[in-house]
C-alpha positions in Angstrom: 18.2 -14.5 26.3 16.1 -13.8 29.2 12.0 -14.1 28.7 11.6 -10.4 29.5 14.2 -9.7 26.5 11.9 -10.9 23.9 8.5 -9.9 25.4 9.8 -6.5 25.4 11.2 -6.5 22.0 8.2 -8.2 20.8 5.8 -5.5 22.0 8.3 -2.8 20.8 8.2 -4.5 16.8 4.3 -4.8 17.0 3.7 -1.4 18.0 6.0 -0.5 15.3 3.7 -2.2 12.8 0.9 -1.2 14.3 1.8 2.6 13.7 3.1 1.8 9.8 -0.7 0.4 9.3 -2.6 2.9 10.6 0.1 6.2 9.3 -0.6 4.0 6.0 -4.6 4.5 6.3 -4.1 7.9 7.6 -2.2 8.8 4.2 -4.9 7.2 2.1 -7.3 9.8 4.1 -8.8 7.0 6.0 -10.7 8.3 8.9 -12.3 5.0 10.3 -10.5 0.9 10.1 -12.5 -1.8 11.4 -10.8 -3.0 14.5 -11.2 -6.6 13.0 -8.8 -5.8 10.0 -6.5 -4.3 12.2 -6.1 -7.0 14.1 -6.1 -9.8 11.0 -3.2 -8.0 9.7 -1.5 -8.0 12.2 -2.3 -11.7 12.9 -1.0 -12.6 9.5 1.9 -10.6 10.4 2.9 -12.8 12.9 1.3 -11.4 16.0 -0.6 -13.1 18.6 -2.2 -10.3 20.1 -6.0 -9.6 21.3 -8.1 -7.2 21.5 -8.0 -5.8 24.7 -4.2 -5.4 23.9 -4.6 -3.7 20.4 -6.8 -1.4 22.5 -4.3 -0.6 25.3 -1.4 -0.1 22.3 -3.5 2.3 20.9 -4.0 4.4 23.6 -0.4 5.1 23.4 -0.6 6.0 19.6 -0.9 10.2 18.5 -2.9 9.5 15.4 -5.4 7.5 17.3 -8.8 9.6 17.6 -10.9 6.6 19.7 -10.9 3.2 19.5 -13.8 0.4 20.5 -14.5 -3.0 19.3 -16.1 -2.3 16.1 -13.9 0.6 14.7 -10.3 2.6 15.4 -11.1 6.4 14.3 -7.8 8.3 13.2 -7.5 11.9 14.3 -7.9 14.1 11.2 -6.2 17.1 12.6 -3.2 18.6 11.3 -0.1 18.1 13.5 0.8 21.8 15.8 3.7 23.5 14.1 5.9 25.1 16.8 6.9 27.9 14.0 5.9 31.0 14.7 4.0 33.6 13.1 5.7 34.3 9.4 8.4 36.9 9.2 8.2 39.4 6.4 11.4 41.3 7.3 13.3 38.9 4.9 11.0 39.5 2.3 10.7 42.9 2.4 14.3 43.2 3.0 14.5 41.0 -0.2 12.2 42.9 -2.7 14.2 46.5 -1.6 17.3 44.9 -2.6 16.0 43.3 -6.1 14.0 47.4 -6.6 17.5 48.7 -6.4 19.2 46.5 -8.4 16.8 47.3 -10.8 17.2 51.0 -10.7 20.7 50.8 -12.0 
């Protein structure tokens, strides 16, 4: 296996972890981790990693609001929906059928 090979898959499973940890936070509402615990966990995962490149993997990561040396603040916004506008026709198409079925 070539050197590349497992640097790449390396930095592919840690950024893996790295986005279960903080979706993890994000589900128990977190809005702020210290940058410290981040990186312990991920130390006692197995990781050597530092903090200048925690900080460069997070600027590739969606739920990421900022991050600096002291704290990694998760973006509390709800994720777009490409669904448009709800349809009533359905519904109202629906509710005629049930008021005639009711009639008889």
């Amino acid at each position: 296996m070539l050197i590349t090979e497992v640097i790449v898959e390396d930095q592919g499973d840690i950024l893996n972890d790295l986005e279960e940890l903080l979706t993890r936070a994000k589900a128990r509402l977190k809005t702020k981790i210290p940058t410290n615990m981040v990186l312990a966990k991920l130390r006692a995962m197995g990781y050597s990693i530092d903090l200048t490149s925690l900080m460069d993997m997070l600027a590739t990561i969606t739920i990421v609001g900022s991050a600096n040396k002291k704290d990694i603040t998760l973006d509390t916004a709800l994720p777009r929906s490409d669904a448009g506008p709800e349809d009533q026709t359905v519904s109202k198409m629906a509710q005629k059928q049930i008021d005639k079925d009711m009639k008889k």
